[in-house]
C-alpha positions in Angstrom: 0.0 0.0 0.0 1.7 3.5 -1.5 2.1 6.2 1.2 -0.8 8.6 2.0 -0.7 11.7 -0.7 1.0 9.7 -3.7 -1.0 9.3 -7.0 -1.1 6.2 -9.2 -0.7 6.9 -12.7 -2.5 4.5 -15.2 -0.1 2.8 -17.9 -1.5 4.7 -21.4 -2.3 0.4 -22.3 -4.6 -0.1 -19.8 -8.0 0.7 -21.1 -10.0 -1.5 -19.0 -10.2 -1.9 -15.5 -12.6 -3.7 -13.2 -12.3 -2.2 -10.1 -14.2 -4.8 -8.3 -11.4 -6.9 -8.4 -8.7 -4.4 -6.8 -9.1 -3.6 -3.2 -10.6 -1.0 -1.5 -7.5 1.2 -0.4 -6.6 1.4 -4.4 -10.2 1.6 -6.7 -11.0 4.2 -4.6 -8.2 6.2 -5.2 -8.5 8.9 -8.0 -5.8 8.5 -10.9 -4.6 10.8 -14.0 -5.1 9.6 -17.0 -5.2 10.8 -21.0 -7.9 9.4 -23.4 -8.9 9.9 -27.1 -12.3 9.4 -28.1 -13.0 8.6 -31.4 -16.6 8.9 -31.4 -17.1 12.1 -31.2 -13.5 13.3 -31.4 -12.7 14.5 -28.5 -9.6 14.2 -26.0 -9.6 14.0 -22.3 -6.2 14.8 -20.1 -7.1 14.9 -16.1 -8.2 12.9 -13.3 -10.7 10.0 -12.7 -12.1 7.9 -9.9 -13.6 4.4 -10.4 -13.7 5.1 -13.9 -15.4 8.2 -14.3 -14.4 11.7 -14.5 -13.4 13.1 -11.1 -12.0 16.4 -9.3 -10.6 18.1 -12.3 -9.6 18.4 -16.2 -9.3 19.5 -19.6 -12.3 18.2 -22.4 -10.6 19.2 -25.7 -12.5 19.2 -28.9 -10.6 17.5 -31.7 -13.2 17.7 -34.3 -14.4 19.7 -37.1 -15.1 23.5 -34.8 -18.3 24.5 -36.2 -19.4 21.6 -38.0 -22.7 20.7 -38.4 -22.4 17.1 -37.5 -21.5 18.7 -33.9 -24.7 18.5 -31.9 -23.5 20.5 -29.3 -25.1 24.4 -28.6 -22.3 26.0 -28.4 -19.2 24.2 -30.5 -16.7 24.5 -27.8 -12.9 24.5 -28.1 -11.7 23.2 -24.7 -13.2 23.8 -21.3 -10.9 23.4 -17.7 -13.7 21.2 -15.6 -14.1 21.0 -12.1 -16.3 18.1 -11.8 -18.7 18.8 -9.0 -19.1 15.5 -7.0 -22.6 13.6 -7.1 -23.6 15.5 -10.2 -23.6 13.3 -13.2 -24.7 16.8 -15.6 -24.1 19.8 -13.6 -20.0 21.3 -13.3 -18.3 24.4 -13.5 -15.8 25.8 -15.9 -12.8 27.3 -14.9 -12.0 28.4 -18.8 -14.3 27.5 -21.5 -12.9 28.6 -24.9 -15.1 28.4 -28.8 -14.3 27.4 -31.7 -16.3 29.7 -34.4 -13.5 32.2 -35.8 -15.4 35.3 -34.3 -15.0 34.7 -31.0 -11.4 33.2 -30.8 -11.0 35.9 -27.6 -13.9 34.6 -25.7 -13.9 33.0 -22.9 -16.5 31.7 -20.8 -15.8 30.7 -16.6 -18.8 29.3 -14.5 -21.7 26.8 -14.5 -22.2 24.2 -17.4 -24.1 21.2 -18.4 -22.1 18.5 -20.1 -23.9 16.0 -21.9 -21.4 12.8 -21.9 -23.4 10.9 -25.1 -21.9 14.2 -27.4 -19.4 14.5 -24.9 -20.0 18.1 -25.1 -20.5 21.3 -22.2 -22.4 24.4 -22.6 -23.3 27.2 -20.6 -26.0 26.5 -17.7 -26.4 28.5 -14.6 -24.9 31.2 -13.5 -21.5 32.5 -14.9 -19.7 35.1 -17.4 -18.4 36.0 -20.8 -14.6 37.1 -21.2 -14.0 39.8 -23.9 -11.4 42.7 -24.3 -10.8 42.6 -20.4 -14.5 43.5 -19.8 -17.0 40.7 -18.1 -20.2 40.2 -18.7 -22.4 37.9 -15.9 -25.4 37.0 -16.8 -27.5 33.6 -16.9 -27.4 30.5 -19.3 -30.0 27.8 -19.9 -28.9 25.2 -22.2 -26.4 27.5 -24.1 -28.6 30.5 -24.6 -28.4 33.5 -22.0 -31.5 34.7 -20.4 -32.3 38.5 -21.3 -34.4 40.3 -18.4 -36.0 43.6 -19.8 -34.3 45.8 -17.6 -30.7 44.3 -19.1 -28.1 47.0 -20.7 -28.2 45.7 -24.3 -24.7 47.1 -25.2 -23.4 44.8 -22.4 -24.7 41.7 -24.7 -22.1 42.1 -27.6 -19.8 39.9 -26.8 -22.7 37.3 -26.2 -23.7 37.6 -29.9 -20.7 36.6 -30.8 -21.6 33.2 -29.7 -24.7 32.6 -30.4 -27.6 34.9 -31.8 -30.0 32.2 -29.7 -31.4 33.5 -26.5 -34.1 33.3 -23.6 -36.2 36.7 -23.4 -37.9 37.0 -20.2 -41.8 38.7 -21.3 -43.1 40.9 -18.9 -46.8 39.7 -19.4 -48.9 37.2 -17.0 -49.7 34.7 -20.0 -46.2 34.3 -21.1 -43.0 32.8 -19.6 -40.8 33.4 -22.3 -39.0 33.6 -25.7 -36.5 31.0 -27.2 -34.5 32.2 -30.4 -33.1 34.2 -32.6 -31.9 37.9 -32.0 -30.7 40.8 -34.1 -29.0 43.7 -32.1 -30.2 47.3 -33.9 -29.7 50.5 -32.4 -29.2 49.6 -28.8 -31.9 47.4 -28.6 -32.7 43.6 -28.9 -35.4 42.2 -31.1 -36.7 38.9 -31.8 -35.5 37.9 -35.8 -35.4 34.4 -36.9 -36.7 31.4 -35.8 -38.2 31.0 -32.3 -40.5 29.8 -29.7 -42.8 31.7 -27.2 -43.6 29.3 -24.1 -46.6 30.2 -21.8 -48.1 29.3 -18.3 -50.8 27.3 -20.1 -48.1 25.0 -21.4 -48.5 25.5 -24.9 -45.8 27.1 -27.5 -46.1 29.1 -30.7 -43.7 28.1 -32.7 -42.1 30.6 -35.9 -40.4 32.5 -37.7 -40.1 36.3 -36.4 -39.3 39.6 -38.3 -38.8 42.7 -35.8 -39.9 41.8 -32.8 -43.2 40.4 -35.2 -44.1 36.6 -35.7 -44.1 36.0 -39.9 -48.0 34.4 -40.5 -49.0 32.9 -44.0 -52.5 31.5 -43.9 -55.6 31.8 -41.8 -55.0 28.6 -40.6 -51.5 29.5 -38.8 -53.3 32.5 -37.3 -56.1 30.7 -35.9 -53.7 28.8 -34.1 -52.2 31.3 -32.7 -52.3 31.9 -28.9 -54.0 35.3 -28.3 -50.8 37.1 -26.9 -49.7 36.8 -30.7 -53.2 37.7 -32.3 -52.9 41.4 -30.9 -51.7 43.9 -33.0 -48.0 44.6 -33.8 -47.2 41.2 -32.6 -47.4 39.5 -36.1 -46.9 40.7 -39.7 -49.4 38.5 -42.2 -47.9 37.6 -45.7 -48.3 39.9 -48.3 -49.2 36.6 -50.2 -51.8 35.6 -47.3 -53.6 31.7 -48.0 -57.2 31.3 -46.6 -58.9 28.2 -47.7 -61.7 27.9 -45.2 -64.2 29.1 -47.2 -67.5 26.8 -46.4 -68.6 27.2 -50.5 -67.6 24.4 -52.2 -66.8 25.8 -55.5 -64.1 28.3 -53.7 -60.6 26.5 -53.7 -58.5 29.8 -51.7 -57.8 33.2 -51.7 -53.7 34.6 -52.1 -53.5 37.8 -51.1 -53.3 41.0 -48.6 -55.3 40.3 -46.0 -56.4 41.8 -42.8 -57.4 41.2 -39.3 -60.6 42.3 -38.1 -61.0 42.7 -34.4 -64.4 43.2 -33.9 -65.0 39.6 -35.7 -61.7 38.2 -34.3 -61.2 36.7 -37.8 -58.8 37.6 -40.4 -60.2 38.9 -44.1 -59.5 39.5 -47.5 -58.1 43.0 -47.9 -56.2 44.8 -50.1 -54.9 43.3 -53.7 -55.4 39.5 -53.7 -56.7 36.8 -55.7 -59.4 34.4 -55.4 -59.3 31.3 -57.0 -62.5 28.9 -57.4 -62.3 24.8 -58.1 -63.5 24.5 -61.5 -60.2 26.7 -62.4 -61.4 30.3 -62.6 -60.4 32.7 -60.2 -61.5 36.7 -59.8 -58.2 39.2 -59.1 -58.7 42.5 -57.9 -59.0 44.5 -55.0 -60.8 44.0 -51.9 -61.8 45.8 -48.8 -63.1 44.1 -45.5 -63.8 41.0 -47.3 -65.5 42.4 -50.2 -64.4 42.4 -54.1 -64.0 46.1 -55.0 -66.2 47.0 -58.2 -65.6 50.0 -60.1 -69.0 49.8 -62.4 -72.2 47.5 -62.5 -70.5 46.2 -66.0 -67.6 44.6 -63.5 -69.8 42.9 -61.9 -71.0 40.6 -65.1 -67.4 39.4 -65.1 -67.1 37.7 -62.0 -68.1 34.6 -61.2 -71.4 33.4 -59.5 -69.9 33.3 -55.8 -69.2 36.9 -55.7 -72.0 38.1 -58.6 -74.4 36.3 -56.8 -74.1 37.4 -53.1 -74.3 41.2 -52.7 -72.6 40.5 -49.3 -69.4 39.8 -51.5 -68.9 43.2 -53.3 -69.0 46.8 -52.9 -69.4 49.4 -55.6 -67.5 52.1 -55.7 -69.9 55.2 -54.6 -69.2 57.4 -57.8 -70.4 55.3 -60.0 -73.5 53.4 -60.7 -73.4 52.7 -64.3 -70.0 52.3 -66.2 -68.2 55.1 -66.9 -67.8 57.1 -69.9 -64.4 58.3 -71.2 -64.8 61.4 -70.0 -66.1 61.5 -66.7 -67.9 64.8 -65.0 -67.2 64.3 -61.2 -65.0 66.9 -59.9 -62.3 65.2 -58.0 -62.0 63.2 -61.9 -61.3 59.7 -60.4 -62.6 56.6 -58.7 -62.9 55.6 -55.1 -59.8 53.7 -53.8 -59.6 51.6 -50.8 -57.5 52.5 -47.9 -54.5 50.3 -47.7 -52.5 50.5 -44.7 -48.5 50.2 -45.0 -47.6 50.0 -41.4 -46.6 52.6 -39.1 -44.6 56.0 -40.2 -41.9 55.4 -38.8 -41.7 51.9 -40.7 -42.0 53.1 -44.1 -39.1 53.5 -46.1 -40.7 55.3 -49.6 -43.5 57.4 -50.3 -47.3 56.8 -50.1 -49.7 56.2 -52.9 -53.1 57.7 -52.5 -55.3 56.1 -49.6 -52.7 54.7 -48.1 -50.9 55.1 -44.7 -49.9 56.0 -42.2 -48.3 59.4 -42.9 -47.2 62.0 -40.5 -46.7 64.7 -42.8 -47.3 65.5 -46.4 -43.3 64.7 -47.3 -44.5 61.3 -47.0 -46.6 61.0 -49.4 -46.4 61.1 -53.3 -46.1 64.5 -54.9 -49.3 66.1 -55.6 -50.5 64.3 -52.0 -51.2 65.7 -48.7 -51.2 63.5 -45.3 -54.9 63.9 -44.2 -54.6 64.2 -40.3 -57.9 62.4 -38.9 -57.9 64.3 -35.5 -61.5 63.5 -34.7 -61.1 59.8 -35.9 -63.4 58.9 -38.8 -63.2 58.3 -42.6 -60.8 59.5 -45.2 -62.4 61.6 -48.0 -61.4 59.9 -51.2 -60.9 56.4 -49.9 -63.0 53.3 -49.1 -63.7 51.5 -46.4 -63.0 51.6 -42.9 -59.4 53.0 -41.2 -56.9 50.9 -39.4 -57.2 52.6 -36.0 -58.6 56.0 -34.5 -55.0 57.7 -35.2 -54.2 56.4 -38.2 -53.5 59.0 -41.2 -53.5 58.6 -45.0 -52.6 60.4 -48.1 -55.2 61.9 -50.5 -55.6 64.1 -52.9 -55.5 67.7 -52.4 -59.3 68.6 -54.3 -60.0 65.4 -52.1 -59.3 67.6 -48.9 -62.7 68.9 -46.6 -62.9 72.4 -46.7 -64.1 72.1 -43.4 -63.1 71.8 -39.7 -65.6 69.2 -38.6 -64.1 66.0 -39.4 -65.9 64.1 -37.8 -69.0 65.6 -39.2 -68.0 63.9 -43.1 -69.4 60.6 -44.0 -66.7 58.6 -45.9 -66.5 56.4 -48.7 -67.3 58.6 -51.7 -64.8 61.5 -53.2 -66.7 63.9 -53.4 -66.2 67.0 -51.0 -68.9 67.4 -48.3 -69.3 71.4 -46.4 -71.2 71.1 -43.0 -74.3 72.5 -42.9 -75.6 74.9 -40.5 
């Protein structure tokens, strides 16, 4: 029996042991030992007990750094262990390093999970990032830090340099969190890519998110969305939107703008869109709250019976109740459009077509436009159908204007200009 405090070291041949049949005083002792795995390729140089990983060592990654074919969350580079005793998942690392080019300088020091079937770590627990001399602590969960809102953004740089995964804490009763993809603009962090939303219910909505906004392309997809998602400026709906619920039988779908309406909690046909029937027609045009836009009673001999038949399915535009002649006599010389809205001002990136919005001002809107400020809510002279919201504004034509004060004494949906009377 070796003196108390000496170490036995393993000869590099013996890959086997079976412990049972050394005594007591010497398979309980911890040893050093250096082994290659081949599957995955990975290298271990540091202590073991009984077998097992024990007290501490170095996990080197002698793979392909980035590959694909490597499972783990985070493709590490090497990672100092301290093995924590009883815990067959849960360790700390003294020094975990990458192995993506970008982050070469990063290091990582403080809880992990290591998963011994990839024999792989990533960040789990508490702990902190290692970049240019500066530290940033934070929390991990399976490789992907945890973002509270009241977090300094700037302080997450040298996290997205890792990964562009994280966990967003959402400050709402309903939801726990987010999983996924990030983008960093401006000082802020907002959901883009591929993601999950989790919720106390214990259901998920799955997804693709633009700006903070998840990406929807049918009807169906929205339906099955939870309601935290159906609000508005939660989810941005395809400009080439599928609906194929219609109860008809000789309608196939509609592709196209659509819109959600809240007061039937059901998303419509809105906007420029086509829909197509089952016997091979289809009727393209323009539509406004779930109605085919018709410029003249002639129109309405082209389409087929579902919409010519149901006066539910079309409205005419108000200046015009026969078709028009080449020359027509209304003053504002044009036809009803339907109001189209863009997004948000500060969203849009070129200038606004007539009817459409929102603008702030009349520089953003098409020359010969003015941005028609709805102060009192209602309609928008010129334009069809019924506004996005109370506040937002769209660009008409200047003859199109009310030469009045009392908005919210003009009755919308024709062009023609409208005086208060006394």
């Amino acid at each position: 029996q070796p003196r108390v405090g000496t170490l036995p070291i393993l000869s590099p041949f013996s890959d086997i042991i079976d412990f049972d049949q050394l005594p007591d005083w010497l398979g309980n002792l911890k040893y050093k030992k250096e082994v290659i795995f081949d599957t995955p390729p990975r290298k271990y140089r540091g202590f073991w007990k009984r077998g097992k990983f024990y007290d501490t060592g170095i996990l080197i990654n002698d793979g392909k750094i980035g590959n694909k074919q490597d499972d783990s969350q985070n493709p590490f580079k090497e990672c100092d262990i301290e093995w924590i005793r009883g815990s067959e998942i849960y360790h700390k690392a003294k020094r975990l390093t990458f192995g993506c080019h970008k982050c070469n300088n990063i290091a990582y020091s403080g809880e992990i999970k290591y998963d011994d079937i990839s024999k792989s770590v990533i960040m789990h627990g508490r702990g902190y990032i290692e970049f240019g001399g500066n530290k940033t602590h934070g929390t991990w969960e399976d490789g992907k830090y945890v973002i509270d809102s009241d977090k300094d953004m700037l302080s997450l740089l040298p996290i997205f340099l890792v990964s562009d995964t994280f966990i967003v804490k959402i400050d709402d009763n309903d939801v726990i969190q987010f999983v996924g993809k990030h983008k960093f603009t401006n000082g802020k962090l907002i959901m883009d890519g591929d993601g999950k939303m989790e919720y106390t219910n214990g259901k998920t909505d799955e997804g693709t998110w633009n700006s903070n906004k998840i990406f929807v392309g049918s009807k169906s997809d929205f339906d099955n969305l939870q309601p935290y998602l159906q609000q508005e400026n939660r989810y941005e709906l395809s400009d080439i939107f599928l609906i194929d619920d219609f109860l008809d039988e000789t309608v196939d779908k509609y592709l196209g703008n659509a819109r959600y309406d809240s007061s039937q909690k059901s998303i419509g046909m809105h906007g420029e869109g086509t829909l197509y029937y089952a016997n091979g027609a289809s009727d393209e045009g323009t539509w406004i709250d779930g109605k085919y836009f018709i410029k003249n009673l002639d129109d309405l001999s082209q389409l087929q019976p579902f919409l010519r038949d149901d006066p539910d399915m079309t409205t005419l535009d108000s200046n015009w109740t026969e078709a028009p002649t080449n020359s027509p006599t209304t003053e504002n010389q044009g036809l009803t459009r339907p109001l189209f809205y863009v997004g948000d001002s500060a969203s849009i990136i070129q200038k606004l077509q007539q009817c459409e919005g929102s603008c702030d001002k009349d520089e953003d809107c098409e020359e010969d436009l003015i941005c028609f400020q709805r102060k009192f809510g209602g309609g928008v002279p010129g334009c069809g159908g019924n506004p996005k919201n109370d506040s937002a504004d769209y660009c008409i034509r200047k003859q199109d204007q009310i030469p009045t004060t009392f908005v919210s004494d003009y009755f919308y949906g024709g062009s023609r200009q409208i005086t208060k009377s006394e």
